[in-house]
C-alpha positions, 0 to 999 in steps of 0.5 A, spaced: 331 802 683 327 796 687 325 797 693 325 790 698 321 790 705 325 787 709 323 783 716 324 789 721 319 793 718 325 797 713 327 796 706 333 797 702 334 799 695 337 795 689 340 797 683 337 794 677 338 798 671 342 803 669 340 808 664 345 812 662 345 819 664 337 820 662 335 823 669 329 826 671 332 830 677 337 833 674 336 838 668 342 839 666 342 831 665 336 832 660 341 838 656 347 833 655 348 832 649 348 824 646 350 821 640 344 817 638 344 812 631 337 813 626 335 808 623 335 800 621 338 796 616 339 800 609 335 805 613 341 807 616 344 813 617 350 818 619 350 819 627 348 826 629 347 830 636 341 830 638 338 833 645 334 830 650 328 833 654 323 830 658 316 831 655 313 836 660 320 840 660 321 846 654 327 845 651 334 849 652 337 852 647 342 846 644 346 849 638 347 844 632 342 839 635 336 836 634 331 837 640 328 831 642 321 829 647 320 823 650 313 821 654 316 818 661 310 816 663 309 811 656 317 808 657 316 800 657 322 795 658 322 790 652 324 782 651 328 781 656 333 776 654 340 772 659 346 776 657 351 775 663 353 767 661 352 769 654 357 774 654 362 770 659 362 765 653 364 770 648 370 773 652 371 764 653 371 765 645 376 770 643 380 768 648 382 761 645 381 765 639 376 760 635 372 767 632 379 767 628 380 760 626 373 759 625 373 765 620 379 763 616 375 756 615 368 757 614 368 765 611 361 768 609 356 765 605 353 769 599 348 771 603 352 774 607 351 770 613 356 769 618 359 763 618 363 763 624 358 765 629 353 759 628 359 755 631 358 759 637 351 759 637 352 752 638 357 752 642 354 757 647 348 754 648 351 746 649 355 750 655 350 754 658 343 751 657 345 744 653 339 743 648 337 740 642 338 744 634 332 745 635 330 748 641 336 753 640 332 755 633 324 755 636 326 758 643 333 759 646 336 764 641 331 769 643 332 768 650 338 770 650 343 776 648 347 772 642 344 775 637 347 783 641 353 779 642 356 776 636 353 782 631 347 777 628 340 777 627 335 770 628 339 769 621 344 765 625 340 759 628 335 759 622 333 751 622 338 749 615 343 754 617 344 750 624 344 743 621 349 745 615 353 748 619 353 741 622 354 737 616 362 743 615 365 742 622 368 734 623 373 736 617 377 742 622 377 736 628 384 735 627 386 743 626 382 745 632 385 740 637 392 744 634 390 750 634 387 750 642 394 746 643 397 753 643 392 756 646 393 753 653 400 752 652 400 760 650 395 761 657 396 756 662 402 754 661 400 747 659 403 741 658 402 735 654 408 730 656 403 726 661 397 724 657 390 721 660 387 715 655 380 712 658 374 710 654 366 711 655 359 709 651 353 714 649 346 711 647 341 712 643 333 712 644 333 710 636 331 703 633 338 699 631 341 701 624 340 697 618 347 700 615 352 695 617 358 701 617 353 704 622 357 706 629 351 705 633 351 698 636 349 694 642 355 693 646 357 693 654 354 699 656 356 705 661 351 708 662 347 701 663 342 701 658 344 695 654 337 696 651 340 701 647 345 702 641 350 706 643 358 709 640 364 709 644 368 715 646 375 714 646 379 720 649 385 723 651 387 728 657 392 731 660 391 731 668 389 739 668 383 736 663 385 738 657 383 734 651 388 732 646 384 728 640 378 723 641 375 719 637 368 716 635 368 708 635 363 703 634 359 701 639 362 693 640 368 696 640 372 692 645 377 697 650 384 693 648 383 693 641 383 701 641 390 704 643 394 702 638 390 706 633 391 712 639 398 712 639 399 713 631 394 718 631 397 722 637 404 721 633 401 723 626 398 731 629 403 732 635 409 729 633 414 724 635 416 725 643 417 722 649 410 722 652 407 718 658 401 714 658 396 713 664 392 708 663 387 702 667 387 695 665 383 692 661 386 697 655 393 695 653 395 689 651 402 685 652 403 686 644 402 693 644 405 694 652 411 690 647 410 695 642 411 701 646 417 699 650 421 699 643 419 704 640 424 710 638 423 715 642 420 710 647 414 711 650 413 711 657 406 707 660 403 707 667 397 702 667 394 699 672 394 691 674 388 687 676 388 684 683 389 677 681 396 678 679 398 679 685 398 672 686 405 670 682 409 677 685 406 676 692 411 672 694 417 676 692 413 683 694 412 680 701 419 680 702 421 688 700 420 693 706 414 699 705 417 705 703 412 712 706 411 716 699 407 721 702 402 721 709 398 716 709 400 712 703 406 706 702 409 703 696 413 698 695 417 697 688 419 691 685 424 691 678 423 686 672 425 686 665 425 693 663 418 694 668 417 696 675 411 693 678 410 697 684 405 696 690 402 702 693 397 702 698 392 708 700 391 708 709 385 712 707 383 708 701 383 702 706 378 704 710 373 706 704 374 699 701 373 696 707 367 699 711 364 699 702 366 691 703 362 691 711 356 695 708 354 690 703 356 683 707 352 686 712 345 686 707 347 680 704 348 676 709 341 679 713 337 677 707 340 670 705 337 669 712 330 673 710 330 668 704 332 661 709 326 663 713 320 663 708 315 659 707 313 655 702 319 659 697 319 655 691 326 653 689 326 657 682 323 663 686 329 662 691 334 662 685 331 670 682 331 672 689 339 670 690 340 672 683 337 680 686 341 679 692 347 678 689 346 684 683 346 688 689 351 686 693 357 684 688 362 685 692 361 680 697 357 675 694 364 671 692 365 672 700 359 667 701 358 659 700 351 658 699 348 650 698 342 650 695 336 646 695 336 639 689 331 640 684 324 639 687 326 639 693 322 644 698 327 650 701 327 649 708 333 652 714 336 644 712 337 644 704 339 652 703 344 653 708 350 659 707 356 659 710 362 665 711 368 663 706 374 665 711 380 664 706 377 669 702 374 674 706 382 674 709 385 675 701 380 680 700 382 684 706 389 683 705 388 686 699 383 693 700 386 699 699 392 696 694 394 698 687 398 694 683 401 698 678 406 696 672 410 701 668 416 701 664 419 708 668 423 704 672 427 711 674 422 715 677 419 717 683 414 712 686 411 718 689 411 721 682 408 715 678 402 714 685 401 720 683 400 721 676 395 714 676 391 718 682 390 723 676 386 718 672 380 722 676 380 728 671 378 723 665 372 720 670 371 727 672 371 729 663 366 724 662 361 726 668 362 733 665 360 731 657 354 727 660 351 731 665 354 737 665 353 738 658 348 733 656 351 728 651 346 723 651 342 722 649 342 723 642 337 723 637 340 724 631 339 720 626 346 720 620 351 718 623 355 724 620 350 728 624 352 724 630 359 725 630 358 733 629 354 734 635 359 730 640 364 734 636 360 741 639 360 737 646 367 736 646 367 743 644 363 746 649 368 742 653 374 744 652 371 752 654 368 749 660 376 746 663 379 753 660 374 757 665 375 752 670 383 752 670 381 760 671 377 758 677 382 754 680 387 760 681 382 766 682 377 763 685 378 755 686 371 754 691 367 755 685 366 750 679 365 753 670 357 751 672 356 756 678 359 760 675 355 760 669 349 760 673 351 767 677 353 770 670 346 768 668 343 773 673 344 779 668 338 781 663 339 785 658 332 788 655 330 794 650 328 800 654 323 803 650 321 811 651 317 814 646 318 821 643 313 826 642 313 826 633 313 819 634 319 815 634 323 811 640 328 812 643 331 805 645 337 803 650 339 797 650 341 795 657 344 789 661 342 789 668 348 791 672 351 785 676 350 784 685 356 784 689 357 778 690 358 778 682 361 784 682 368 782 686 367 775 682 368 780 676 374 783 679 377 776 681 378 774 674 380 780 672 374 781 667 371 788 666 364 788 664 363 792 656 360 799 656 353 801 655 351 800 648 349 807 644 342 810 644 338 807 638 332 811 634 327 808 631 323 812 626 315 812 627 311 805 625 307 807 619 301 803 619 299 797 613 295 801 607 288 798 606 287 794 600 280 795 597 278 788 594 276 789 587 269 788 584 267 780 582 
């Protein structure tokens, strides 16, 4: 127990470790009869009964059992190691059954190593404490219980075997997305008719490759480093967050040339069926958006439009009246050949848009009258300074017309003057809050497609998960096939992170897979070790037990924590033998 003072000059005691039935106030406790296990390794023994005694009781008549002594005053608690998170992933693990599929695939080695557990190792520390190989192999391996959990030794994140468990995993990418298919479907009821496409890019702090094949590459940059070479990701969602495929593609590669190759891939594993794809502009193409609409089945779309092609359908959409889909949104619906484009406004997206728009307009504006009053202000130095201004105020620099001074000519109130563009500022405003959309299932709900566009967040949300949650980037490997098997762990560690998280969403919804993580990591497991008067140990391996808060958590997902493990002697240490040098 833990004794804490409390502010009133109290205290109050906490549970911290659970003994078992060793209990120094009752000696009935010390005469119970436990199963222990001798020895280690090849040194193991058949279990037998010992009886237990402390070391300044005489022991009791016990038939058939061996007595055994301890020294209560020389216990000591030995490596101590998070065990609550560790064991959370593995119920994650068996219940999607990767341990099965993982088996069946990499089997043992002829040393006997387990291969299956190393994909858990990897994954387990991606999803709860994201590193690199290395600071797995040097560090976080002994710090955590994944060695009691998956029946291991430190075999398990040996340096060669990590890295050539690596070099195995990309060839069952396409099985492992199947395989957990059926799992969820199995699960959760999960459903893959709507599926989410969206691209992102990942950068690396390494020099550019002199490979000419090699995927990394400069291009436009998400992350905005467009210092560094970079991948792009290619990826499709369901709106519950489940990962379908991905695909690692060269870093110049450009959005609009990757969805045709998406729809055949998709096609090939899963099968031909009627499916709907949610995407935003800039993806498809008008060749490949003609593609879809004749395909047999056909495949639906619903794609997002940019602003500007408002301008030839304002018109007509003028015309048409709004119709109320749900509170506080409106659209209105406009058929064309075999499309529907419909026009949807968000009351509260106005409002956003709108004060986003102020907000930026109003700084602007205050610092083009900061830059007018200077003096002395170079032309060349004025045009850095707009060209700062308006990388921090995009949006509202269109809004303004600026007349610059003439090359040579001093900036004064008279030569550098701006002026609000009120035609502009009139669109603009017309249009905040409005989506243009474009789809070809002319038969359906405006308020159903509304919403499946609004579900493209869960694809935003994936990737902010990948890259922060789950640290993605950087990357430092160096083989491209080593790159593409530590994002294919990533997305890995993902796909146990959305199960967790659908989970939550029915049991406990205010709670997010990384706090949850967190509360877990709160149990410790440690060896308790109590020397025995002939010399040996006796060693329970205990994990500390869960606080309430933890323990309702528990009860609202269902999960019951495993049984204590068995008692454990270890016989006495025999000391080295000294050598005796021999003579020159």
């Amino acid at each position: 127990m833990e004794s804490r003072r409390l502010k009133g000059g109290g205290s109050v005691q906490r549970h911290v470790l659970y003994l078992g039935e060793i209990n120094d106030s009752q000696r009935a406790g010390w005469e119970k009869t436990i199963e222990v296990v001798t020895g280690e390794g090849s040194d193991r023994v058949r279990p037998r009964q010992m009886a237990l005694f402390a070391q300044d009781c005489a022991p009791a008549s016990v038939p058939e059992a061996e007595v055994v002594q301890v020294r209560l005053s020389q216990m000591s608690l030995q490596r101590p190691r998070q065990w609550g998170a560790c064991w959370l992933f593995t119920e994650l693990w068996r219940e999607l059954q990767l341990g099965e599929f993982w088996r069946e695939r990499l089997g043992a080695s002829r040393e006997g190593t387990p291969w299956e557990a190393v994909p858990a190792t990897l994954t387990a520390q991606r999803l709860i404490d994201p590193g690199s190989e290395w600071a797995l192999h040097r560090t976080w391996f002994e710090r955590s219980a994944m060695a009691d959990l998956l029946g291991g030794d430190a075999s398990l994140a040996a340096k060669d075997t990590l890295y050539r468990c690596l070099d195995h995993l990309l060839e069952h990418k396409s099985a492992l997305f199947g395989h957990l298919q059926n799992r969820w479907r199995d699960l959760f009821g999960a459903k893959f008719e709507v599926l989410l496409y969206d691209l992102t890019s990942t950068y690396f702090e390494s020099d550019p490759p002199e490979d000419a094949p090699d995927k990394r590459r400069f291009g436009y940059s998400r992350d905005k480093r467009g210092d560094c070479v970079q991948v792009v990701i290619a990826l499709v969602l369901t709106p519950e967050g489940f990962p379908l495929a991905y695909e690692v593609l060269p870093g110049n590669t450009s959005d609009k040339t990757t969805l045709r190759d998406f729809l055949r891939k998709i096609e090939a594993q899963y099968g031909p069926a009627e499916r709907i794809w949610v995407m935003d502009r800039g993806i498809p193409t008008e060749e490949v958006l003609a593609e879809m609409r004749a395909s047999d089945p056909p495949v639906y779309y619903l794609v997002g439009t940019p602003k500007a092609r408002l301008g030839p359908l304002e018109k007509e959409l003028t015309e048409r009246p709004w119709e109320e889909v749900r509170a506080g949104v409106e659209v209105k619906l406009l058929p064309q050949e075999n499309e529907l484009y419909v026009l949807a406004q968000s009351r509260d997206r106005i409002h956003k848009e709108r004060a986003m728009r102020k907000r930026q307009l109003k700084k602007l504006w205050a610092r083009l009258k900061e830059l007018r009053a200077m003096k002395n202000l170079k032309r060349d130095a004025l045009l850095m300074k707009l060209g700062a201004a308006k990388n921090e105020s995009p949006a509202a620099w269109r809004l303004v017309d600026l007349h610059l001074p003439q090359p040579r000519q001093a900036v004064t109130p008279e030569t550098f003057t701006f002026v609000l563009r009120r035609d502009t500022l009139r669109e603009v405003r017309r249009r905040e809050g409005r989506y243009l959309l474009r789809s070809n299932l002319t038969g359906h709900d405006p308020a159903a497609l509304w919403k499946f566009y609004l579900q493209l967040t869960q694809i935003e949300e994936a990737f902010k998960n990948l890259k922060g949650d789950l640290a993605l980037r950087p990357i430092y490997h160096r083989r491209e096939d080593r790159i593409e098997a530590h994002i294919f762990l990533a997305f890995l560690a993902y796909c146990l992170h959305v199960s967790l998280r659908q989970r939550l969403r029915a049991k406990a919804p205010g709670l997010t897979p990384r706090s949850v993580l967190e509360k877990f990591a709160a149990i410790q497991m440690l060896d308790v070790h109590l020397p025995t008067t002939d010399g040996r140990h006796l060693v329970l391996t205990r994990y500390t037990q869960p606080e309430s808060e933890l323990r309702l958590l528990l009860e609202h997902l269902g999960l019951t924590l495993p049984p204590q493990s068995p008692p454990k002697i270890q016989p006495p240490k025999t000391p080295l033998s000294s050598e005796v040098p021999k003579p020159m």
